[in-house]
Every structure is written in C-alpha cells, then in structure tokens.
N, C-alpha and C positions, 0 to 999 in steps of 0.2 A: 889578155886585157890589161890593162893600165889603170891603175887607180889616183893618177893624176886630174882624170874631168869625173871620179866618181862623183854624183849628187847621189844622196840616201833618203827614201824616204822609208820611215817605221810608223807601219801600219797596226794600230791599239797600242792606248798609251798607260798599257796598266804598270801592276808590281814588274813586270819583265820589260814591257817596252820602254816604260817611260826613261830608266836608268842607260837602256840599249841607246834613245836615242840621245841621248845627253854624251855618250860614249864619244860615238860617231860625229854629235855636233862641237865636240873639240879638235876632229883634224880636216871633216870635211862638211860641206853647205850638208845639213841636215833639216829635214819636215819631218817633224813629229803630227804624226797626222790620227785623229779620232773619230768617230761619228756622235761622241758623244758633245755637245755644246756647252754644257756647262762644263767639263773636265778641260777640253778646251779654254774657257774664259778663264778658269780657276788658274790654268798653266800659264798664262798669258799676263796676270796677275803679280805672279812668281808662286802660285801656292800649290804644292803637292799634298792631297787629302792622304793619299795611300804612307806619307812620311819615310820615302826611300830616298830623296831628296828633300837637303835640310833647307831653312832660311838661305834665300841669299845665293844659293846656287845655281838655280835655273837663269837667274842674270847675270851669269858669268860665264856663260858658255856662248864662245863667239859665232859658231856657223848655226845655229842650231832657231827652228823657228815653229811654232805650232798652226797648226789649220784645220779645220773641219770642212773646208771646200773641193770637192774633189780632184777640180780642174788645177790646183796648184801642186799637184801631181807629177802631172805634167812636165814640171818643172825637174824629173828625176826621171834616173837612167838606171839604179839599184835599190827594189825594193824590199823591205826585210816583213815577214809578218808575224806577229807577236800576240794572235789575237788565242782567248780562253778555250780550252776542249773538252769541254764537260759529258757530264753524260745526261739522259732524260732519264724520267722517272722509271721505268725499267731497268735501269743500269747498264742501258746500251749507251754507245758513243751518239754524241749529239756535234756530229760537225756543222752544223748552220753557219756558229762565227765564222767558223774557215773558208766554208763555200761564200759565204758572202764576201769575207775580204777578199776574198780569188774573184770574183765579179768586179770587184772597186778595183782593185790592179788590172786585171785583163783589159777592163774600159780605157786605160791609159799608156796603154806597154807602147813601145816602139820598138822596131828594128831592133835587134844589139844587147836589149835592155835582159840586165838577171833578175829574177825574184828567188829572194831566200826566204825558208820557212825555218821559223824557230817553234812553232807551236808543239806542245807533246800529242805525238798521233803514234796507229799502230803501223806495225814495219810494212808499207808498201802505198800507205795512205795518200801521201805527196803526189807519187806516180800514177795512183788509180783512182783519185777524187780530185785533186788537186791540179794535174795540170792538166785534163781535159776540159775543164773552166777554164780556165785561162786562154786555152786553143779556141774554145767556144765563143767567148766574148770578145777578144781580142781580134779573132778572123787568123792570127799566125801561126806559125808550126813552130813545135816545140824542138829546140834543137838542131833547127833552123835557123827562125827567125831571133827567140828570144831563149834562152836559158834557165838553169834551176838549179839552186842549191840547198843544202838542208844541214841547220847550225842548231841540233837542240839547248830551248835553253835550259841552264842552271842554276839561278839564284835564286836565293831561300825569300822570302819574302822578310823583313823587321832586321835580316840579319846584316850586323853593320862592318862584323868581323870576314866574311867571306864574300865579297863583295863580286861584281862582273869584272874587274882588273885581276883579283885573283886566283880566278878560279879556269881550267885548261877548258879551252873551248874543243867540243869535235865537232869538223867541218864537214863538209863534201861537197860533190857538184854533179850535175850532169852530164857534165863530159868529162875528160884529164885536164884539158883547159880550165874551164869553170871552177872545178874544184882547186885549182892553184889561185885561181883571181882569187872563191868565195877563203880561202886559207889565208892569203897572206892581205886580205881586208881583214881578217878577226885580228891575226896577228899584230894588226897595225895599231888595236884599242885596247887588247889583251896583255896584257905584262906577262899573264902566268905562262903564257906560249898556247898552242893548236894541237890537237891530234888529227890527222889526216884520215879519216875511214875511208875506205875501198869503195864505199857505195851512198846510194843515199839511205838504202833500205837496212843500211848495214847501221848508219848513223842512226835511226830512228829507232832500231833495237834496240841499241848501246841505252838511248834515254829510257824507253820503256822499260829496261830491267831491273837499272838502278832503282826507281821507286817501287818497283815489283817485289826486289828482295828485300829491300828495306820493311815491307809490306808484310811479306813472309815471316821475317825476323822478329816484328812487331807480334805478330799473331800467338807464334807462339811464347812468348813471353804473357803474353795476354789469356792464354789456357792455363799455360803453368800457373796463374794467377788465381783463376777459376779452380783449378785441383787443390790448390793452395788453404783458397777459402773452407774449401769442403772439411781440411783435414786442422783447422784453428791454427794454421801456419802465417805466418806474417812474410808476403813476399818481396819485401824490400830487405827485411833482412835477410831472407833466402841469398839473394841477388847480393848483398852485400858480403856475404862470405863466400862466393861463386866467383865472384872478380877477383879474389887473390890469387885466382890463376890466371899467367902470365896471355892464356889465349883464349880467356872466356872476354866476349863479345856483350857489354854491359847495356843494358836497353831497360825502361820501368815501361809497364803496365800502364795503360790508359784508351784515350779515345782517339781514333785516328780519324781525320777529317784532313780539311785544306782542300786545296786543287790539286793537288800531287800523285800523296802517297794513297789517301784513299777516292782515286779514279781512276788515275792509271794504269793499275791490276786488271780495270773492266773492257779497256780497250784491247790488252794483250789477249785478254778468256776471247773476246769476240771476236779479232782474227785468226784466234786458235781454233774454235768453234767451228769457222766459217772453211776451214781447210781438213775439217774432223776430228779434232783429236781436242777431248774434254783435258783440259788441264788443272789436275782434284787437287794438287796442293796449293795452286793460288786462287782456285775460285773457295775451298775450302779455308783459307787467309782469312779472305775479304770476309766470309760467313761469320768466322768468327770475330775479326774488330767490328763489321756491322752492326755485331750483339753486344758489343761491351757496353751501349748506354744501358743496355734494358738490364743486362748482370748485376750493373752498379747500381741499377733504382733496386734491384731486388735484395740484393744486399742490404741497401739504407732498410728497405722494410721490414724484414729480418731483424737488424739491430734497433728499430724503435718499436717492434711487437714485443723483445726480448724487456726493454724497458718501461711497458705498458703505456708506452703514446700514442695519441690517434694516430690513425692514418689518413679515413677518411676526412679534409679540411685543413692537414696539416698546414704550419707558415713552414712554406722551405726557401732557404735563402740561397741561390745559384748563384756562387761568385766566378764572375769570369764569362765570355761569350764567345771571343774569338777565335781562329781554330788554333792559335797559336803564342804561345807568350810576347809579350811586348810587341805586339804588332797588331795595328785594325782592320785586321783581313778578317772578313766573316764567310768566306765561300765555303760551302761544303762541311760550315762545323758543326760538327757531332754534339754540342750542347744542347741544338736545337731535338736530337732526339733523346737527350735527358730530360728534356722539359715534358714533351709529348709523354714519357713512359710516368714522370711523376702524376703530370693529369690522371694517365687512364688507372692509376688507384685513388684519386678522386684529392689530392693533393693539391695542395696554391702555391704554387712554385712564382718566387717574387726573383729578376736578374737584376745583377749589378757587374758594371762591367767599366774599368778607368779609360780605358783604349777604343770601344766602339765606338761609331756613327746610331744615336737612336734616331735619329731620320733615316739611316737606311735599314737599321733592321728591323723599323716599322713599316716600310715601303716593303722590303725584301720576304722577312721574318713574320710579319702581322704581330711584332713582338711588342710590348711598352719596359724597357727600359733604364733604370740610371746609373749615370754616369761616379755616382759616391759612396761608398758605405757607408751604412745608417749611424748613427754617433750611437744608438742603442738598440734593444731592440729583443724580441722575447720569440726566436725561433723554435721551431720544434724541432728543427734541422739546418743548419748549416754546411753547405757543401762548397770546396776548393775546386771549382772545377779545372779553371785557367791560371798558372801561378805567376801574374805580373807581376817586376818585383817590387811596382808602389804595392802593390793588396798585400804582401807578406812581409815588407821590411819590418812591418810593427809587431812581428811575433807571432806566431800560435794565437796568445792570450787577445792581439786584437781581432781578432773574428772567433773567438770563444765566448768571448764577452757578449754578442748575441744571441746565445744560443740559452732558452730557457735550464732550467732547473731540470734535469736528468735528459734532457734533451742530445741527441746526434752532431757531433762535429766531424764532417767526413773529409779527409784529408785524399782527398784522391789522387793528387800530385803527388804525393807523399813527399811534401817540403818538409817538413818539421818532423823530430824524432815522434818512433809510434809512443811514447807516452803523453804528448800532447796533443791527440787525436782522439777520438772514439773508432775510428774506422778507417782503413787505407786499402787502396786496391792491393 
C-alpha cells in the first residue's frame, strides 16, 4: 500500500489521540474525530483542556480537522483507534470504549481500508474482540476485504520531555504487507524510528509488560516502605544510599494510579487467568500498590495518636489530586482512595489541587475542590500527596505554615529533606 492517498482518521481525542492526530495532520488530511461535543467545540476553538497541546498549536497544523459526525469518516481510508481501556469495578477489563469504537469504524470501512489499534489491551484482544466487530458491522472479511494493525501507544501524559516524535514506535499488521504500510506510516511522524514486531499479539505483550514491570518494580519498593516503617527506618534515605550502586534501579514509594501502570497489571492477570495459570507476583504487585492509600492514612493516624490529636473530626488538608505531577489527568488516581480511607476514621479531609478540573472531579469524583492554597490555615494534618512544582517551589515551610501547633505535616512525595516533614513514606 502507498501512503501517498493515505486520509487518517484518529478515533478519541484524548491525552494519546489528540497529539497522534496532530502528528499525522502535519503530513497527511487528518480527522481528529470524538463522540464527545464539547471536546470537539473546545478543539475547534484551538483549546486543549488535557494541555498536551499548547496555545497556538492546533491552528497550525495544516491537514488536520476535528468532527464529531460520523459520516465524515467516510472521508478516510486509515483508521487509528486511540480510545481509554479501563477496567470496571471488579478489576476486570472493561472494553466497551473499544467495542464501541470498533462499531463507529466498522460502520464506515471500505474495500482496501486499515484500522490500527493503539489502545493498551491484553495479548490477543485485537484478534479476539476486536476484529469480529468490525466483520460484524461492516458485512467485510477481515484480511480480505480490509486490514489490521496494532501500534501501542506510549506517551506519558503532562510529559513534555518525551514526547510522540521521540519516543520508538512498535508496529505491526496483519499481514507482511500491512505491517510494512502500518511501519513505515509511524516512521513517516516518528523521528525516534519503529520496531517491527513479528505479530500483532506479539506487539500488544511488548505494551502490556512494560507497565506490568514497572508495576512490579513499584510494588516492591512500596513493601520495602511498609517493613521500613515497622522498623523506625526512613526509606528515602534507605533508597538514597542504595543508588550508590552503579545497578540499583532508583524508584520512591507512593501511590500508583493513572490509566497505565495501575490497570494494565489487571488485563495481563485476566488473560492469564483465562488460559490457567494465576500469575502471584503481579496480581500480588497490584494487592500491594492497591493498599498503599489505606498504609499511608494508617500511618498519618499512628503519628497524630502518637501526638494526642483527634482523629475523630480531624481538618486534613490533601494537597494535590491528580494521578500525576504537573498534569490534569485525574483517571484512576489513587488520592481519591486517600480520601475515602481518611473518612472511614471519621476524618474531614478538605483537597486542593493547582492542575485539576473541579467541574470534572465534581461530575466524575462527587469531589468539592480548590484550585489554591489557603494563605492560612490551622490543620491537624497536612498531606503532599501530588508534588506539582507550583505547590512546592515555596518550600517545606509554605504548607507547614498550615498545619496547627503539634499538628502532622506528611510529606509523602518525599520532596523536601526528612527534617522538614513530620512523616514520609
């Protein structure tokens, strides 16, 4: 195939699509195409709520065009999907997005036409969920009529340093053919270059690991934290005199959330599951970052029982909401089960957070939120949860300066040395 009449279109215009299709809409006609309307209006605008794209950018990309109509579709021969894969309240996989965007493509395919899936799914998903929708709603045979490729994506959300140009794509396709078209399309947007994987199913391990081990890695860092506590050991400085060695692997303690690292552990357990074979050290991972909100409230109440503060009624001050520093991604963050574990010891956990949406994490969260730190303020606790660097550039001392008279300052990031804290994971 020829990527001289490619037309693109990138179906969900989130933290991964919206950048993919800005990519593609500087060498070829791109639709940046959503179901959501308002995200839509706002792009059309020039404004990116998620801030992956700055000021000024979205009106300077020439092929590139947004739609929330389906039938302008149509108008495309290569579709990319880019849509969320969460899990549901059990912690199984929740492909809905995906099935449904596989209905909105199928409804439009022609003859000829590829669909690439970037979504992160478990190794065989594409092939076993994925393109029999497509077959279904479209009426065509797969590999026949129309094609499939699978390009997981990789961009960090807020991160402005490792961007979609430099970071190595892995491709693949469904046939030998496909997979050289879906390859040397990334290559054409890609600076950092392509890996070629052998499969599709090959390519969809490759992403599921990467956040798996990272997952893993976390975890245990995250026990050692918890042994740490037991024994009046401070594990930043553990960690700090650990990395003097040239192949110790430096990771701190905290909460894992986002759309990534803590979900994409739950999709590998369930195709592992689902073929037999329980796999104890990453569902054992996931048990443990799971736990660290409710460790870290038990901790705080340990150290304000140790100080004879209430507990029942406390003021606690949650700095920080997002799953991630300098970035207003709230999917999957683990704050929200800081909060929950402070209530159930009867706790008035008050957030503040520079980076969020409180219209969405009142809509999403049932959260009330602000956007400022209080100029004062007589806590019984104050907790770091999110270390953006407007909340810390003022020191230690300016979120200390909250915190009443023998009162808890919990540095759970551990940004500031442990003598300007009361408490660090």
């Amino acid at each position: 195939m020829s990527l001289v009449d490619t037309k693109v279109a990138v179906v969900g215009l989130g933290y991964v699509g919206l950048p993919l299709a800005a990519a593609f809409g500087q060498r070829y006609p791109t639709i940046g195409f959503d179901t959501n309307g308002r995200r839509i209006a706002e792009l059309l605008k020039g404004t990116d709520r998620t801030g992956e794209l700055g000021a000024g950018e979205l009106e300077s990309i020439p092929h590139l065009t947004f739609s929330s109509d389906i039938a302008d579709l149509k108008l495309c021969n290569t579709y990319v999907v880019a849509v969320p894969t969460p899990i549901d309240g059990a912690r199984r996989p929740n492909l809905d997005p995906l099935i449904r965007a596989s209905e909105t493509v199928g409804s439009v395919l022609s003859i000829g036409d590829v669909v690439v899936y970037e979504s992160t799914v478990y190794p065989g998903a594409t092939e076993e969920e994925c393109i029999p929708v497509l077959e279904r709603v479209s009426g065509y045979r797969f590999n026949e009529d129309f094609f499939v490729g699978y390009s997981p994506e990789r961009v960090s959300p807020g991160d402005k340093e490792r961007t979609l140009k430099k970071i190595v794509k892995v491709t693949s396709g469904s046939t030998p053919e496909i997979a050289d078209f879906v390859d040397r399309l990334y290559s054409s947007i890609v600076d950092a270059g392509t890996f070629r994987a052998s499969s599709i199913r090959v390519a969809e391990a490759a992403k599921i690991i990467e956040n798996t081990q990272r997952d893993v890695s976390i975890a245990l860092i995250n026990e050692l934290s918890i042994i740490f506590s037991h024994l009046g050991i401070d594990t930043n400085e553990v960690l700090d005199a650990a990395a003097t060695k040239w192949n110790f692997v430096r990771m701190r303690p905290g909460l894992v959330g986002g759309h990534c690292i803590g979900v994409d552990p739950y999709y590998l357990l369930h195709k592992s599951m689902s073929v037999g074979y329980i796999p104890d050290i990453i569902r054992t991972a996931r048990e443990i970052n799971d736990g660290m909100a409710r460790n870290a409230v038990a901790r705080l109440v340990k150290a304000m029982i140790v100080r004879d503060l209430p507990i029942k009624g406390a003021r606690v001050l949650v700095v920080g909401f997002t799953f991630k520093e300098d970035c207003p991604d709230t999917r999957n963050t683990k704050v929200v089960d800081l909060i929950s574990n402070l209530r159930e010891f009867g706790m008035e956990p008050e957030l503040v957070d520079t980076w969020a949406d409180p219209e969405e994490i009142l809509e999403e969260y049932g959260l009330t939120i602000s956007t400022e730190l209080p100029s004062s303020g007589k806590y019984d606790a104050v907790i770091l949860a999110v270390a953006h660097r407007d909340l810390v550039r003022g020191g230690a001392n300016s979120l200390r300066k909250l915190v009443r008279d023998g009162g808890v300052f919990f540095d759970m990031k551990a940004v500031f040395e442990s003598n300007e804290s009361d408490l660090r994971l």
